[in-house]
Structure formats: C-alpha cells, structure tokens
N, C-alpha and C positions, 0 to 999 in steps of 0.2 A: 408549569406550575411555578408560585412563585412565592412569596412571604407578603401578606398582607399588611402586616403593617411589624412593629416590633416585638418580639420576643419576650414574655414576660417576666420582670425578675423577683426573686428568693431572698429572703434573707440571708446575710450569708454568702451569696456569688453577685458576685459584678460581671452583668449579661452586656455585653455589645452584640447589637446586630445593626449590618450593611444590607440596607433595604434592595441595594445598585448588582453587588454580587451576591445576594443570598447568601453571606458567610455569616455564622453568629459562632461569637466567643466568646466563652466564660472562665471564669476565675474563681477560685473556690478558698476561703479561709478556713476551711475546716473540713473536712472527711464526710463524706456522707453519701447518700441518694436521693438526686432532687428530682421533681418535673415540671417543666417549663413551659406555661400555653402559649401555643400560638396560631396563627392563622394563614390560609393557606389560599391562593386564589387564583383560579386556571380560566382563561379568557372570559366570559358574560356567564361562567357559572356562578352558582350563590359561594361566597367565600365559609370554606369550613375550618372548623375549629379543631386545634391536636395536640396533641402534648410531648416533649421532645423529653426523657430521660437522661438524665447528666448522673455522673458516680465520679464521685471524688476520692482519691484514694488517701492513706496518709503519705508525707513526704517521705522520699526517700534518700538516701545518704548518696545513692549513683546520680541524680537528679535526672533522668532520662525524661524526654522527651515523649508524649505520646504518637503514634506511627498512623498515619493514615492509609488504610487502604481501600482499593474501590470496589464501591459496591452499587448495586441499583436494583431496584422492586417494582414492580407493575402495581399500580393502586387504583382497584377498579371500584367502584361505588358500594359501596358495603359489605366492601371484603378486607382485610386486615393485611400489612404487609411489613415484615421487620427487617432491618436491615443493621449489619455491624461497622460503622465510619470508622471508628478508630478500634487499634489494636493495643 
C-alpha cells in the first residue's frame, strides 16, 4: 500500500508529504485536533480514501521530541484498524 497522491492540508499546519518514502510531516502553529485526507493505493485496486488524525499539543518548556514506535495493523476491506506511530 502506498499514498496516492499528497496529504491534504489545514489551516493552521504545514503538511509535507514524500510520495518516494511515504513519510508525511506536519507542523502545527497552534494546539489542537486535525484530520488530514488522503488517499491510499495497493496495486490495480481502486484507490481509497482516509483520513490521518494529527494532535497538536501545546509547547513545551523541555521542548522534547515526539518518539516513534512501531506499530503495524492488518487492513482488510471493511474493517477498521488503528494503530499508535508516535508516543
């Protein structure tokens, strides 16, 4: 599976996405809960559509880092699957 095309953006966050690694990064000027469409597409099936949940926290004075750890979900055809990328 792979990102069809770019990652749609918010008012508010500055969305990059690398179509090559599938990485999208965001940047957020303000604190909140956004969600971000995008599209999804696995060899000659029809490409679908999902929405990716971003959470902006406020800054903090330690200025840490968010932690990525791995995760992975089975996503079979009309069944839901969540997963937690960062910590």
């Amino acid at each position: 599976m792979k990102l069809a095309g770019p990652v749609g953006a918010k008012e508010g966050l500055d969305v990059q996405t690398d179509l090559i690694s599938g990485q999208v990064s965001v940047t957020g000027s303000q604190p909140g809960h956004f969600f971000l469409d995008y599209s999804a597409a696995f060899g000659s099936a029809a490409v679908s559509q999902g929405a990716l949940r971003v959470d902006i926290d406020p800054a903090r004075e330690d200025s840490r880092s968010p932690v990525a750890v791995p995760d992975q979900a089975v996503v079979r055809h009309g069944v839901g699957a969540r997963g937690r990328p960062v910590q």
